[in-house]
Each structure stands twice: as C-alpha cells, then as structure tokens.
C-alpha positions as a printed Julia matrix, in Angstrom:
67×3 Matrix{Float64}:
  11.37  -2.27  -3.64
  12.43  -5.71  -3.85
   9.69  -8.83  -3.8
  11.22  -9.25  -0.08
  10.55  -6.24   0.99
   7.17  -5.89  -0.72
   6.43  -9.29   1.62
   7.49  -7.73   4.74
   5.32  -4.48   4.14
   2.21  -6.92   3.66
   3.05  -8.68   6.73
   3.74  -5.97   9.04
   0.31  -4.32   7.85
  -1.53  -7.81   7.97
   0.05  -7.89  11.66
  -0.5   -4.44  12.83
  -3.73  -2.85  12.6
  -2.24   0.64  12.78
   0.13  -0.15  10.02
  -2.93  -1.12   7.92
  -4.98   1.74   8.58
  -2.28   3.78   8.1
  -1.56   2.19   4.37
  -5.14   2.19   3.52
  -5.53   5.65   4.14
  -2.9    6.83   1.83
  -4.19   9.13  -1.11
  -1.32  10.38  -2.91
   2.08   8.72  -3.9
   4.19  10.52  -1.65
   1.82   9.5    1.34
   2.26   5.9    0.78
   6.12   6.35   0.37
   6.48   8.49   3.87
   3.85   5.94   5.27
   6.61   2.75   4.34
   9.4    4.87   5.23
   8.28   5.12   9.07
   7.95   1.49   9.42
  11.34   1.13   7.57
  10.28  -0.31   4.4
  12.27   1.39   1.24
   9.91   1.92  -1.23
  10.29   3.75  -4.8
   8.11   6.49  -6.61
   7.39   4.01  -9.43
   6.46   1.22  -6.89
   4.12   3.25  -4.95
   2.71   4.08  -8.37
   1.56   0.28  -9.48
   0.47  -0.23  -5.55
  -1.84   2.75  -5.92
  -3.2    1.77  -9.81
  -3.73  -1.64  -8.28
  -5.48  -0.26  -5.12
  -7.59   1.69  -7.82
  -8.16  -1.03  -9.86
  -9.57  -3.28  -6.49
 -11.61  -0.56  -5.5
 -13.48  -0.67  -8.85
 -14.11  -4.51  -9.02
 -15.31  -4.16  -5.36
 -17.68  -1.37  -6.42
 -18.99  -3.35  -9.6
 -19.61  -6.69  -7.64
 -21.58  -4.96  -5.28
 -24.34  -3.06  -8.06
C-alpha cells in the first residue's frame, strides 16, 4: 500500500462512520485486508501487519494513561 492510498483509507474511514466501525472492528490480518478490499483500497499482508502492531501498541498507551 502506497502512502496515497494509506491517506485515502484514513479519509474514507474518518468520512464514513460505517467504514470506521468496520476497520475498528477488525481482529485478525486477513479481516482488515477483506475489510480495505470492499471499499477498494489495495492493501498488503505485511501492511495490515504494522496497522494492527500499531493499533496494539495505541490500545496499550490508552489503557496505561487511564490507570
């Protein structure tokens, strides 16, 4: 996935609540890749990988600013 097309996928779910919800929800690699796919956005194995580390990685500040 190219930096452009990383963009777009942030705007569309930043624009489209279902889009959002639908991204957030993803629990598994191949979830996240069918889950771009439907809204068009090509999207790799290894790319999906760093999004979900880095959603991983949020979720863990988030929980340790909030003990």
């Amino acid at each position: 996935m190219s930096r452009d097309e990383l963009v777009r996928l942030v705007d569309e779910a930043e624009a489209d609540a279902v889009i959002r919800r639908s991204l957030r929800h993803c629990r598994s690699q191949e979830e996240l890749i069918l889950a771009a796919q439907c809204i068009n956005v090509p999207i790799t194995e290894a790319m999906a990988e760093r999004m979900t580390a880095e959603r991983i990685v949020d979720e863990r500040e988030l929980n340790s600013r909030a003990h």
